[in-house]
PADRENTOR-506658 format. One record per residue (C-alpha): x, y negated, z. Coordinates in steps of 0.1 Angstrom, whole numbers, plus 5000, padded with zeros to 4 digits. Layout:
<recs>
REC     xx     yy     zz
REC      X      Y      Z
...
</recs>
This chain:
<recs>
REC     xx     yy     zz
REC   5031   4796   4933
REC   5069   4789   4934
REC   5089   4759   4929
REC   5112   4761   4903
REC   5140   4733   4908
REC   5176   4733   4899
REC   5177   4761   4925
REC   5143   4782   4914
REC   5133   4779   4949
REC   5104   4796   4950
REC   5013   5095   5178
REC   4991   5100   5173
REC   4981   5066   5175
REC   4952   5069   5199
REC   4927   5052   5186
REC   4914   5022   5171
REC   4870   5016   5185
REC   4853   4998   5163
REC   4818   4983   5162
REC   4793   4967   5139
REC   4776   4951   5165
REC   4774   4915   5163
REC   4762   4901   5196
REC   4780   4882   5220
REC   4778   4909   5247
REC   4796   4941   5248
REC   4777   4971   5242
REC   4786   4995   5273
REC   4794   5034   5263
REC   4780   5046   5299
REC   4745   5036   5282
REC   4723   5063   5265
REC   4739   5054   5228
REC   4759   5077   5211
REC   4796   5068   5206
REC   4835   5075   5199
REC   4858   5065   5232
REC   4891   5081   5217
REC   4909   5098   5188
REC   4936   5115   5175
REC   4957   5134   5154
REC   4981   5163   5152
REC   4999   5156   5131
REC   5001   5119   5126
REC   5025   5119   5099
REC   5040   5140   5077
REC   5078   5138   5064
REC   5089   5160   5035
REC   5130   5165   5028
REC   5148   5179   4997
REC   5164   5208   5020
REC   5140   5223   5033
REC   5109   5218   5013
REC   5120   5210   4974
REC   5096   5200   4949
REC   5062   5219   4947
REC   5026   5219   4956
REC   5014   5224   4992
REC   4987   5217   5019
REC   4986   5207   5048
REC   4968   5212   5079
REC   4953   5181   5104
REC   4935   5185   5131
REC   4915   5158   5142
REC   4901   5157   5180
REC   4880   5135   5200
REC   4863   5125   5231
REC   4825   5111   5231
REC   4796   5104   5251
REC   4758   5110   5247
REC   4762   5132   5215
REC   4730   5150   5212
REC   4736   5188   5209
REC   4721   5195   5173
REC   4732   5163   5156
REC   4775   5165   5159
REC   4798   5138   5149
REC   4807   5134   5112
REC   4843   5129   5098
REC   4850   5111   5062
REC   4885   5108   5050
REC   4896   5087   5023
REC   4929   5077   5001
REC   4938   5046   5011
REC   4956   5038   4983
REC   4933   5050   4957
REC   4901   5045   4976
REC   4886   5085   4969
REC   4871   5101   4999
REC   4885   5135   4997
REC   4868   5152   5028
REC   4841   5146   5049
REC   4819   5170   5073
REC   4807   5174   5107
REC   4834   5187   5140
REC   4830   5224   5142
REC   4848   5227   5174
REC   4830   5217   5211
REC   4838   5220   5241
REC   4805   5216   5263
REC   4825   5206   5297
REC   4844   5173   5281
REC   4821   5165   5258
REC   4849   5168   5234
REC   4851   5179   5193
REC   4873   5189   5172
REC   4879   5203   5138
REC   4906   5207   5113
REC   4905   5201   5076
REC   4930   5212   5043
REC   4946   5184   5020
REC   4960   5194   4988
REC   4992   5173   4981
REC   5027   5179   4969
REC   5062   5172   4985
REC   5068   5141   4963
REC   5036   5124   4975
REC   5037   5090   4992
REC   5000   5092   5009
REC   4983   5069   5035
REC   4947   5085   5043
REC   4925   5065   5063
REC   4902   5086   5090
REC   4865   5072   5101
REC   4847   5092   5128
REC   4810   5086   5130
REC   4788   5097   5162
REC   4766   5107   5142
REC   4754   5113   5103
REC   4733   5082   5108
REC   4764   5066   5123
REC   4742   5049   5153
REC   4749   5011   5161
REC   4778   5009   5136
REC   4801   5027   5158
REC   4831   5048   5150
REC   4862   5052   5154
REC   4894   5053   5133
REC   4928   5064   5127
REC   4955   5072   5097
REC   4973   5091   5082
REC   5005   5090   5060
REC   5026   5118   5040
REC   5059   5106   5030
REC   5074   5128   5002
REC   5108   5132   4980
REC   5116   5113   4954
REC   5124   5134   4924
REC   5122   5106   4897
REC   5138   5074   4896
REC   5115   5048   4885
REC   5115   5036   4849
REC   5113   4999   4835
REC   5098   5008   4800
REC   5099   4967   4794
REC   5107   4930   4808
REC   5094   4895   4791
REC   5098   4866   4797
REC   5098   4832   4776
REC   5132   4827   4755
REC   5131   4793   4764
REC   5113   4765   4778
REC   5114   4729   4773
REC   5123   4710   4804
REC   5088   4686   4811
REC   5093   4651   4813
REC   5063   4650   4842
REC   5045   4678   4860
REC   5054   4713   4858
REC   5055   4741   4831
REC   5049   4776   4842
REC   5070   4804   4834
REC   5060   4839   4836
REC   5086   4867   4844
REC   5072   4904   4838
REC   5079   4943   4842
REC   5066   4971   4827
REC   5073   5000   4853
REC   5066   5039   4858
REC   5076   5069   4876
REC   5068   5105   4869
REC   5063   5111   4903
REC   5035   5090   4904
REC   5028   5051   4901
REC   5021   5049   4944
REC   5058   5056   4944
REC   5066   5024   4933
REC   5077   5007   4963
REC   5091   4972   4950
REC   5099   4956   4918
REC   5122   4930   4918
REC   5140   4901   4896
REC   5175   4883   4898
REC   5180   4852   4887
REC   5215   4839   4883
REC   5223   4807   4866
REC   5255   4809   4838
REC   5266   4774   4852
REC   5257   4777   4894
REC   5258   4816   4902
REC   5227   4834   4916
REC   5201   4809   4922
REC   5183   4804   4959
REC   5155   4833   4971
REC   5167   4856   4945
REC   5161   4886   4934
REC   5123   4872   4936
REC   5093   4902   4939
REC   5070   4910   4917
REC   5038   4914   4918
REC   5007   4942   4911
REC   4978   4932   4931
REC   4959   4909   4908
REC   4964   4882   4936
REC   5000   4872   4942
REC   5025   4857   4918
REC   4998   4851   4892
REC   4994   4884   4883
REC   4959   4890   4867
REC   4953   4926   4867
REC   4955   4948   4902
REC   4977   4984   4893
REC   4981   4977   4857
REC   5014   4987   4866
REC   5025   4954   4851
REC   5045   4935   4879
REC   5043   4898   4876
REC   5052   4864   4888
REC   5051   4826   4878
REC   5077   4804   4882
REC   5074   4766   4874
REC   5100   4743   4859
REC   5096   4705   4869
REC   5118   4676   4856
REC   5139   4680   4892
REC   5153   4709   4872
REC   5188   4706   4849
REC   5193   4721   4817
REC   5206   4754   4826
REC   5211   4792   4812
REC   5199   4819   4832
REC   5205   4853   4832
REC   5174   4878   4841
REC   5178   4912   4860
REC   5146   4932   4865
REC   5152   4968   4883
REC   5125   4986   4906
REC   5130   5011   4941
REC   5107   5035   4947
REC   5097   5048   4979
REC   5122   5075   4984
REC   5151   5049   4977
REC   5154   5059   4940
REC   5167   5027   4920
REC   5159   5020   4880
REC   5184   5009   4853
REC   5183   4974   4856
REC   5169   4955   4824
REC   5185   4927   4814
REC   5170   4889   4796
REC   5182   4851   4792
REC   5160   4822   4799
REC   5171   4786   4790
REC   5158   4759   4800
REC   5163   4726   4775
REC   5159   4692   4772
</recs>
């Protein structure tokens, strides 16, 4: 939690091997065990623009290739590919592409999306559907779209006023309300200024705002309520603060800022 004193101070990328395997020792791939030794992508990313793709509905096209070793014939690798910010798996299947001489597969699959999507899809590669000794192998991918909505602040709270403690703290919750039409994973940041009627802009600010359920006291993960929790101590002075709350989304699209006072008295 932050301090609150007179100041408030408060590619493809080639491939990622992972293993299950929990013994000291590392398990060789030249042994008779089924495994992933290398992926990738084409593409790795995809970048929409305003000129020359607009605002609509599309699909896109990924093909995903690796290299292997000991894959038996009738059992090919498996693919699952999931959302990683909304955790759904939206594919999965076997590789319907082999080349017998490299031991390599390949396959491509279809995502639905839209040119004002800001994705990141996480992809696991399995040697097989019974995904032997925990291996696989994994990679991402990310869609970066056009902002077509500014984000909105429908609200900001905090307390009116707060009595300055004559020992320990007092905590003080700041708090934003914030949506866009194009989608709440378009919210990049949400942020608050805090500038003192007597000293100017205080230290650290504008502070961030939190919507993970973890940082900055916020209690509920995507509620789309961004939070933090300032305290006052007695090292602060009685003092008048004005509040600015705005948000940015991930295309670089600002909100209104909404303004509040907090005062802190003796």
């Amino acid at each position: 939690m932050n301090k609150l004193f007179i100041s408030f101070a408060f590619l493809c990328l080639s491939f990622i091997l992972l293993s299950c395997d929990e013994t000291m020792d590392p398990d060789p791939l030249l042994d008779d065990k089924p495994a992933i030794t290398q992926i990738s992508i084409n593409p790795q990313n995809v970048q929409f623009n305003i000129e020359n793709d607009g605002f609509k509905d599309t699909t896109l096209d990924v093909g995903i290739y690796i290299s292997t070793v000991n894959i038996p014939d009738d059992k090919p690798p498996q693919f699952a590919i999931t959302n990683k910010i909304s955790g759904e798996q939206v594919s999965q299947g076997s590789f319907d592409i082999f080349d017998s001489r490299t031991g390599n597969f390949g396959t491509e699959i279809t995502l639905q999306t839209t040119t004002t999507s800001f994705d990141e899809y996480i992809i696991n590669v399995f040697p097989s559907a019974e995904q032997v000794n925990g291996n696989y192998a994994q990679t991402i991918f990310t869609i970066s779209g056009v902002s077509n909505n500014n984000p909105l602040i429908l609200e900001a709270n905090n307390p009116e006023e707060v009595q300055l403690p004559s020992s320990g703290t007092e905590n003080v919750e700041f708090s934003a309300k914030v949506t866009d039409e194009d989608g709440q994973s378009t919210i990049e940041n949400v942020f608050m200024w805090l500038i003192s009627q007597n000293t100017g802009e205080v230290s650290d600010s504008p502070f961030l705002l939190y919507d993970d359920g973890n940082n900055g006291e916020d209690s509920i993960a995507n509620d789309s309520l961004y939070t933090l929790t300032l305290e006052v101590s007695p090292q602060n002075q009685p003092d008048i603060y004005d509040v600015k709350y705005y948000a940015i989304d991930r295309g670089g699209l600002v909100s209104d800022t909404v303004e509040t006072t907090f005062r802190i008295s003796e």
